[in-house]
FIKOL-564654 format. One record per residue (C-alpha): x, y, z. Coordinates in nm, 3 decimals, decimal comma, padded with zeros to 5 digits. Layout:
<nodes>
c1=X&c2=Y&c3=Z
...
</nodes>
This chain:
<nodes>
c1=04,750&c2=08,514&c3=13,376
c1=05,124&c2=08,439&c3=13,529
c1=05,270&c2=08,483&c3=13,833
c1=05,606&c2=08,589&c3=13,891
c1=05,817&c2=08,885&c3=14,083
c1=05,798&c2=09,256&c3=13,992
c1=06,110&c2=09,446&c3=14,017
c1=06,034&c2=09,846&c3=13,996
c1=06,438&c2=09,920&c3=13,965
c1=06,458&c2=10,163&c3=14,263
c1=06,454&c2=09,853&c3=14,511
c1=06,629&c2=09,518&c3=14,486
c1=06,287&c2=09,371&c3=14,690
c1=06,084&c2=09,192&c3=14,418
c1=05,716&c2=09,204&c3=14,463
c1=05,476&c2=08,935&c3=14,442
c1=05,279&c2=08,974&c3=14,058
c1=05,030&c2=08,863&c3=13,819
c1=05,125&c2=08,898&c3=13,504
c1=04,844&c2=08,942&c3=13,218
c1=04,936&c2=08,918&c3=12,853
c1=04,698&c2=09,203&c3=12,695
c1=04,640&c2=09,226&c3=12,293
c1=04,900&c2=09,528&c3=12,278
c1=05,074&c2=09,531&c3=12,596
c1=05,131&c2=09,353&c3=12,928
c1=04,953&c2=09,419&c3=13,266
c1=05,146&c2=09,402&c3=13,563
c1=04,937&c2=09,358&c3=13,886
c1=05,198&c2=09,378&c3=14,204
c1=05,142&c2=09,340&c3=14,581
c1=05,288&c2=09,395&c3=14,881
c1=05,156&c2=09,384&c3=15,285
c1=05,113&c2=09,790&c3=15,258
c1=05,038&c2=09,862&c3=14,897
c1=04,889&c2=09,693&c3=14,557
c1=04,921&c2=09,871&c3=14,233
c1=04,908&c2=09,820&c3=13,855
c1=05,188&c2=09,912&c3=13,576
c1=05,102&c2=09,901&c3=13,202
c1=05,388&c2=09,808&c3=12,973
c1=05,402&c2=09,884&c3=12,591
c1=05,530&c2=09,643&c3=12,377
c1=05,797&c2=09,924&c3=12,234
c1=05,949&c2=10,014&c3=12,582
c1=05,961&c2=09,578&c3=12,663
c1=06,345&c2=09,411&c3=12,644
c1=06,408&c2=09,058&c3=12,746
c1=06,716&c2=08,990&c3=12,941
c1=06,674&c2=08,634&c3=13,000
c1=06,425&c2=08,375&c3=12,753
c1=06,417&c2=08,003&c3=12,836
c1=06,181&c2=07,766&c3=12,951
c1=06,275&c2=07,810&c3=13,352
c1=06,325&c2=08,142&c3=13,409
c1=06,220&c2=08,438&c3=13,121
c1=06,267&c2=08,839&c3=13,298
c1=06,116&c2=09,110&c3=13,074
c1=06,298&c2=09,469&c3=13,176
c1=06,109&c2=09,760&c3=13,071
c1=06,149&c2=10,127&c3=12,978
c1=06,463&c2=10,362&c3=13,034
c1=06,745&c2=10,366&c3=13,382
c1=06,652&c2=10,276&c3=13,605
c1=06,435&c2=09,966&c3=13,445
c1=06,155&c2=09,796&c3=13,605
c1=06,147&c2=09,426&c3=13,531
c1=05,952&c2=09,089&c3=13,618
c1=06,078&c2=08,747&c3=13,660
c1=05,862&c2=08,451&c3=13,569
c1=05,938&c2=08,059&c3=13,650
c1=05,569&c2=07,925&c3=13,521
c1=05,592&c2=07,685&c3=13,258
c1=05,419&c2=07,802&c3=12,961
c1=05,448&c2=08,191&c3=12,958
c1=05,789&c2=08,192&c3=12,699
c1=05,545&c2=08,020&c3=12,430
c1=05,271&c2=08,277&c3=12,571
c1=05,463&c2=08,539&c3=12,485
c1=05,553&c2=08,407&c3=12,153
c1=05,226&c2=08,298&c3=12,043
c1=05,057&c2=08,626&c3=12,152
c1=05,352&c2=08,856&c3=12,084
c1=05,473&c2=08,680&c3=11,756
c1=05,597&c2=09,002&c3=11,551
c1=05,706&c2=09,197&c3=11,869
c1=06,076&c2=09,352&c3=11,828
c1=06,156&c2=09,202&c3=12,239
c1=06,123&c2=08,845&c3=12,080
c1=06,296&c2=08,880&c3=11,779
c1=06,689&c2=08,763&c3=11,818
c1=06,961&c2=08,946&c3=11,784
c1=07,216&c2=08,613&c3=11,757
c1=07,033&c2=08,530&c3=11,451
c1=07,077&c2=08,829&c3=11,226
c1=07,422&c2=08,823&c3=11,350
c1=07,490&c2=08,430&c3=11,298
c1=07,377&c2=08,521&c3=10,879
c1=07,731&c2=08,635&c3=10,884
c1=07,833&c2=08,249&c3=10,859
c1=08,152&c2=08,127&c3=11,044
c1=08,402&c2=08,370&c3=10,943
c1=08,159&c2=08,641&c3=11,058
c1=08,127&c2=08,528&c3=11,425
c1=08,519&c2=08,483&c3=11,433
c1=08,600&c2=08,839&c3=11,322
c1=08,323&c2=08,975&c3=11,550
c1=08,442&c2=08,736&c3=11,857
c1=08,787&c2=08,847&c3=11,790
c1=08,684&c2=09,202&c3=11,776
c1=08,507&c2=09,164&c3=12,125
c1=08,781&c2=08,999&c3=12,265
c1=09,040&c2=09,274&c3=12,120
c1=08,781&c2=09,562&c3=12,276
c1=08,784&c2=09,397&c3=12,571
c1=09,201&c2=09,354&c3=12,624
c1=09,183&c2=09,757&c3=12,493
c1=08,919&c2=09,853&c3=12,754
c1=09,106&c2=09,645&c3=13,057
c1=09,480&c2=09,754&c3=12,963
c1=09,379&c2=10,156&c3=12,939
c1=09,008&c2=10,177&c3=12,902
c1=09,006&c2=10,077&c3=13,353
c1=09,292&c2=10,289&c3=13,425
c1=09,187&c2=10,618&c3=13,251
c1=08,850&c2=10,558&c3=13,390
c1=09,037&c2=10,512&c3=13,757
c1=09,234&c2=10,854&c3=13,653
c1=08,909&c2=11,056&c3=13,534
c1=08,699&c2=10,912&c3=13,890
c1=09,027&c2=11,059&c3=14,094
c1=09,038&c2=11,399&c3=13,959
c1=08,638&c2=11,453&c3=14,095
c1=08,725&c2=11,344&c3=14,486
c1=08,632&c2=11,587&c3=14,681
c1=08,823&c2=11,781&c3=14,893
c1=08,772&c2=11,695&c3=15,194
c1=08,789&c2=11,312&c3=15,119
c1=09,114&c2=11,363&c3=14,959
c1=09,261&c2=11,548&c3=15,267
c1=09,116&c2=11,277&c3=15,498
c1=09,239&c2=10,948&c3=15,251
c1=09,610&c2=11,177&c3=15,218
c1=09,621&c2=11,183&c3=15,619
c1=09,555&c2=10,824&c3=15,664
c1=09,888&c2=10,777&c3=15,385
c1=10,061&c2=10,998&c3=15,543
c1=10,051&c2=10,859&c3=15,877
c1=10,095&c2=10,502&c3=15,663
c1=10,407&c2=10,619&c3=15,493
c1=10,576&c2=10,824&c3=15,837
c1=10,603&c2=10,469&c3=16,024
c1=10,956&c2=10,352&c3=16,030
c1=11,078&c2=10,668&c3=15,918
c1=11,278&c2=10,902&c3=16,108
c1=11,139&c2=11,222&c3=16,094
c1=11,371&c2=11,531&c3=16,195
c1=11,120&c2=11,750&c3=16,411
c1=11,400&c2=12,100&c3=16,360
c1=11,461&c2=12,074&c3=15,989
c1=11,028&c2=11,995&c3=15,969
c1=10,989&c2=12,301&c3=16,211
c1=11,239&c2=12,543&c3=16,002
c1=11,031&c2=12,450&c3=15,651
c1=10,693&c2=12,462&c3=15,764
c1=10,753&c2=12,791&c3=15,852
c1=11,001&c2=12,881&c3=15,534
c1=10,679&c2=12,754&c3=15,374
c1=10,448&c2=12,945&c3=15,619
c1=10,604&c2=13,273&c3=15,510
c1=10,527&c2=13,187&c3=15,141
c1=10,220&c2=13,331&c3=14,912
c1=10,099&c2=12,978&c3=14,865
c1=09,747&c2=12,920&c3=14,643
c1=09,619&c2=12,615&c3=14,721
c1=09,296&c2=12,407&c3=14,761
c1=09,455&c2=12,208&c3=15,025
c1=09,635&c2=12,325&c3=15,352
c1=09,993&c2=12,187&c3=15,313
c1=10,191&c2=12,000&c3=15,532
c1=10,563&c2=11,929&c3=15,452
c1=10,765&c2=11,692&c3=15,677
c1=11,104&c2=11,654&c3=15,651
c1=11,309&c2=11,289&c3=15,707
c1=11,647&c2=11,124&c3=15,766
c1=11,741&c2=10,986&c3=15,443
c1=12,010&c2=10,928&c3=15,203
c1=11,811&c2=10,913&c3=14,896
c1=11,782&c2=11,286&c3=14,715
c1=11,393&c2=11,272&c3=14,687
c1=11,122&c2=11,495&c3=14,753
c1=10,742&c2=11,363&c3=14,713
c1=10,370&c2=11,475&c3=14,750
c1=10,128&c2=11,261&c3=14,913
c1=09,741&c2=11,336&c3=14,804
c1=09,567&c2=11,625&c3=15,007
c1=09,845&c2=11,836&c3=15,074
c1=10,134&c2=11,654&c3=15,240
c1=10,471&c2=11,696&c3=15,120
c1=10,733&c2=11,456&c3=15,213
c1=11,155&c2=11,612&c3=15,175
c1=11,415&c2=11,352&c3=15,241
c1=11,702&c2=11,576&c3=15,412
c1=11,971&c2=11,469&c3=15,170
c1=11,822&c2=11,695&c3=14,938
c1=11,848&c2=11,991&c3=15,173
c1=12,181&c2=11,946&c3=15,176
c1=12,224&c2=11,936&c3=14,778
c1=12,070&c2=12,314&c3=14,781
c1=12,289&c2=12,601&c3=14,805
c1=11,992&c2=12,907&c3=14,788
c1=11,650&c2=12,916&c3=14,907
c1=11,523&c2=13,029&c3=14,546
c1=11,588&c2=12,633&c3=14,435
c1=11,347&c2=12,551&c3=14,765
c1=11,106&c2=12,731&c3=14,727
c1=11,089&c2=12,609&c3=14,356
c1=11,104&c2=12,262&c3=14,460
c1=10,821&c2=12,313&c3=14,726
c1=10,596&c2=12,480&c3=14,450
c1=10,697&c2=12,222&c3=14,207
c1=10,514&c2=11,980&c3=14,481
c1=10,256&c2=12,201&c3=14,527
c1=10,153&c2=12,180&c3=14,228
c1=10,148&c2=11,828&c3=14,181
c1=09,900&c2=11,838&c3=14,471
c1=09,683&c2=12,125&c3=14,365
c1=09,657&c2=11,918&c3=14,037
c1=09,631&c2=11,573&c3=14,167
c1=09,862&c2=11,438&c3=14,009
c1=09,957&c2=11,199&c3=14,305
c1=09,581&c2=11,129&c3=14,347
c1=09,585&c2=11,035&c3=13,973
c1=09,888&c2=10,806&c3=13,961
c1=09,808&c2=10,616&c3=14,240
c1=09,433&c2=10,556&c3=14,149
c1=09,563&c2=10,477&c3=13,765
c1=09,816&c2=10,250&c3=13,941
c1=09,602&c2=10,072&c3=14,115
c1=09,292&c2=10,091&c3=13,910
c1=09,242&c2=09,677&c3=13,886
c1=09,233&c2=09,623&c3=14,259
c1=08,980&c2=09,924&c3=14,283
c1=08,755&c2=09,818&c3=14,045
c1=08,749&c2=09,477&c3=14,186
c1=08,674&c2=09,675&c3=14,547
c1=08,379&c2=09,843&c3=14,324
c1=08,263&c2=09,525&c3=14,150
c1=08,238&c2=09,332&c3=14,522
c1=08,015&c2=09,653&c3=14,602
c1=08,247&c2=09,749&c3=14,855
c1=08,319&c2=10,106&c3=14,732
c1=08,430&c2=10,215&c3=15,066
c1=08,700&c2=10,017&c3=15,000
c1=08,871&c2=10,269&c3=14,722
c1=09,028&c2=10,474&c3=15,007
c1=09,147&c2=10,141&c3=15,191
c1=09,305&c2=10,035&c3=14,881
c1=09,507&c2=10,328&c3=14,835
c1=09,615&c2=10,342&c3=15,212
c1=09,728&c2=09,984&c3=15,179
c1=09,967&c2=10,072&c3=14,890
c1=10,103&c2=10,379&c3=15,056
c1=10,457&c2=10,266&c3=15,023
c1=10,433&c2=10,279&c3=14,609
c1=10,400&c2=10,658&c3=14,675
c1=10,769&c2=10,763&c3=14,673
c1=10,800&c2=10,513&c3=14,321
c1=10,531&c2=10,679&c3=14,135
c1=10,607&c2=10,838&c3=13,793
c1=10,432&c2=11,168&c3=13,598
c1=10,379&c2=11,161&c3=13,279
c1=10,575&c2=11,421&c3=13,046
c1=10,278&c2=11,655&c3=13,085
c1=10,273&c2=11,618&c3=13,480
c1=10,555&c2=11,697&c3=13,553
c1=10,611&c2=12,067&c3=13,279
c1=10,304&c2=12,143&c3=13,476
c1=10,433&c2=12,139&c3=13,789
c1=10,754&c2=12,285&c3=13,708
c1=10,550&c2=12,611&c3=13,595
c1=10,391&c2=12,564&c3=13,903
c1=10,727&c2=12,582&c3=14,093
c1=10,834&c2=12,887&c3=13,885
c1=10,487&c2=13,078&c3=13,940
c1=10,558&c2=13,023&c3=14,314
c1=10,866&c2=13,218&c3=14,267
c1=10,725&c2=13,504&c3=14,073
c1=10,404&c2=13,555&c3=14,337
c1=10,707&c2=13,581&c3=14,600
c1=10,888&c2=13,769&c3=14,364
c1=11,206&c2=13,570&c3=14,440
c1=11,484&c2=13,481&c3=14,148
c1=11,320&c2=13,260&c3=13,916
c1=11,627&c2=13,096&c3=13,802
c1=11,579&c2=12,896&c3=14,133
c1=11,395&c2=12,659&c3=13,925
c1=11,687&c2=12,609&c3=13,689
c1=11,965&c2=12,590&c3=13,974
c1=11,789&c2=12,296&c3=14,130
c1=11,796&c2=12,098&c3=13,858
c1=12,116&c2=12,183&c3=13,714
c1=12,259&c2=12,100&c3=14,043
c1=12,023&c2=11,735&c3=14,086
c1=12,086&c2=11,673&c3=13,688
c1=12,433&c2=11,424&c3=13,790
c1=12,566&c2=11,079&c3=13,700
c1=12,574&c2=11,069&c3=14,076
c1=12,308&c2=10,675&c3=14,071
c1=12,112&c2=10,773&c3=14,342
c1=11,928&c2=11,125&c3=14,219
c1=11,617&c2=11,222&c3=14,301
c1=11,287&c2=11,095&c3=14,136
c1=11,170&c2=11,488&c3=14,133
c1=11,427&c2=11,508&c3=13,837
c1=11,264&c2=11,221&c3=13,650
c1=11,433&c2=11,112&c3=13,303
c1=11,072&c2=11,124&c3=13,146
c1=11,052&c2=11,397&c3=13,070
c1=11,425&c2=11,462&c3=12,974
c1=11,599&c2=11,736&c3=13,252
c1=11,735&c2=11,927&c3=12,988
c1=11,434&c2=11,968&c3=12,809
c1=11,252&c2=12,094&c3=13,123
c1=11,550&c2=12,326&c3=13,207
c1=11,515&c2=12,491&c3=12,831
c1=11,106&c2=12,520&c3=12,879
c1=11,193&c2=12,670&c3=13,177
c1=11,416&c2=12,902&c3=13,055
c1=11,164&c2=13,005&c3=12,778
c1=10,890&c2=13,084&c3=13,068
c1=11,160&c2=13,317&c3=13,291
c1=11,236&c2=13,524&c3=12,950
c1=10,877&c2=13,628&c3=12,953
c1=10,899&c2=13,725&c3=13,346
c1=10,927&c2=14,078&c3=13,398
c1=11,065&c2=14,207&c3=13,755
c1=11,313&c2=14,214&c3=13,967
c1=11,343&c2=13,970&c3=14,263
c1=11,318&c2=14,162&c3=14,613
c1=11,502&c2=14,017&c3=14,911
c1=11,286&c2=13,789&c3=15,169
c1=11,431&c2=13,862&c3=15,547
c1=11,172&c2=13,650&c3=15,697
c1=11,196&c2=13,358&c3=15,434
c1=11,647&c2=13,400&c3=15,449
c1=11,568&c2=13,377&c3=15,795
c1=11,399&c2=13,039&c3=15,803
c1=11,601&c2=12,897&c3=15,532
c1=11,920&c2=12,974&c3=15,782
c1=11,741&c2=12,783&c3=16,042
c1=11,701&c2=12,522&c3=15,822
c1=12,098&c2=12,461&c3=15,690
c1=12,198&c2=12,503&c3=16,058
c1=12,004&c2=12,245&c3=16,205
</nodes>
């Protein structure tokens, strides 16, 4: 009989133990001030995690494992002498080191290769996959704390924010998120989404647009992007290493705090090729539900696709612009209808290229 600690893998409290090495399995007598009790472990369902003279643990059965640690002197030859043919003793190294040198290089190198593949896009994708299940409401909450992040410092014009929240309000929207859009004072032709249904507009773009139709395309071109996460994604695939350390340090709380920190990368992210066709049939589905001239779509990004230097990151060279403005084009020859005048949106988009 042994002592040692007992470990039953719901708790990270080990438990006093005697440990009694039985013909075909092991007895595992624990203790503590309330309760005493008994587990039987086959030989089968027994792996060893750690075998030396000072310290041997034994885990045992499926997630989540029970285990027992063991500092007595004398119970690793115990366990060989009474458990000589048992699969938990038998080494895995040693089939492994047959191989001969060349063998262990190839396989280290292999490892190490795995491992560089895993960390480069194996962490990321992961990061990517974990985003897209947030829920809701934690996504609105972590969007409103980089919202607030990214609106310090900025100038934000409260009329032109007024006349598009409610060109916006007097949209058919369908979204899981309420949206916000704010508009600010900047030179820069850039529009953004922010996670959980904030929309950022720099006014410079306003100015570029001559109809409403090309607003209303770039708003559900946004919307979309937020409906599918794809903000949420880039930032979390972005900044995948520093979250996983956050996980790793057990301080999973800290995802959100991560992402907050970082707000400013927001306005700098890029979509992949997929990302953004998505959201530009996004914009153009916003202006078929409204029934307004789906060639918006197309004069917004004929107009932003310049030599001008500074042109907006919504028009992003990956994909090419011409090669959204074409798929585009295919999508509107399968629309069937004919666009119907909005008083109460022509209305707000006045307001909005007066102020």
């Amino acid at each position: 009989m042994f002592e040692g600690k007992y470990y039953n893998g719901r708790t990270s409290k080990g438990m006093p133990a005697f440990i009694t090495l039985e013909p075909s399995y092991i007895r595992v007598a624990w203790q503590t001030d309330d309760e005493t009790g008994t587990e039987i472990w086959d030989l089968s369902e027994i792996h060893k995690s750690e075998f030396n003279d000072a310290n041997t643990i034994l885990e045992y059965g499926k997630f989540p494992r029970q285990s027992i640690s063991v500092f007595e002197q004398g119970f690793k030859e115990a366990l060989e002498q009474q458990y000589r043919d048992a699969k938990f003793l038998k080494s895995r190294y040693s089939s492994f080191a047959k191989t001969g040198l060349t063998g262990l290089v190839v396989g280290g190198l292999s490892l190490l290769g795995l491992a560089i593949v895993l960390f480069v896009w194996g962490v990321p994708a992961l990061a990517e996959k974990v985003a897209s299940h947030f829920p809701v409401s934690y996504e609105r909450a972590m969007g409103e704390q980089l919202h607030a992040q990214m609106m310090q410092g900025q100038t934000i014009d409260s009329a032109k924010t007024e006349a598009l929240q409610q060109y916006l309000s007097a949209l058919k929207v369908e979204s899981d998120f309420p949206i916000h859009v704010t508009v600010v004072e900047d030179d820069m032709v850039n529009a953004f989404a922010v996670p959980g249904g904030f929309i950022v507009v720099h006014d410079a773009i306003l100015d570029e647009m001559e109809h409403h139709e090309e607003l209303a395309g770039l708003l559900g071109h946004e919307i979309g992007h937020v409906q599918m996460r794809h903000s949420t994604k880039a930032l979390t695939r972005s900044l995948s290493y520093f979250m996983l350390a956050s996980v790793l340090f057990g301080d999973v709380s800290g995802i959100a705090a991560v992402i907050v920190d970082n707000a400013s990368t927001l306005n700098n992210l890029e979509y992949s090729r997929t990302a953004e066709s998505d959201s530009d049939k996004a914009g153009l589905e916003l202006l078929v539900q409204n029934k307004l001239n789906p060639k918006g779509m197309v004069w917004l990004m004929e107009r932003l696709n310049s030599d001008e230097p500074e042109f907006l990151k919504f028009i992003s060279t990956h994909p090419n612009t011409n090669d959204r403005i074409k798929e585009i084009e295919s999508h509107i020859r399968k629309t069937n209808y004919k666009p119907e005048p909005n008083m109460e949106l022509e209305a707000a988009w006045k307001k909005l290229k007066a102020d």
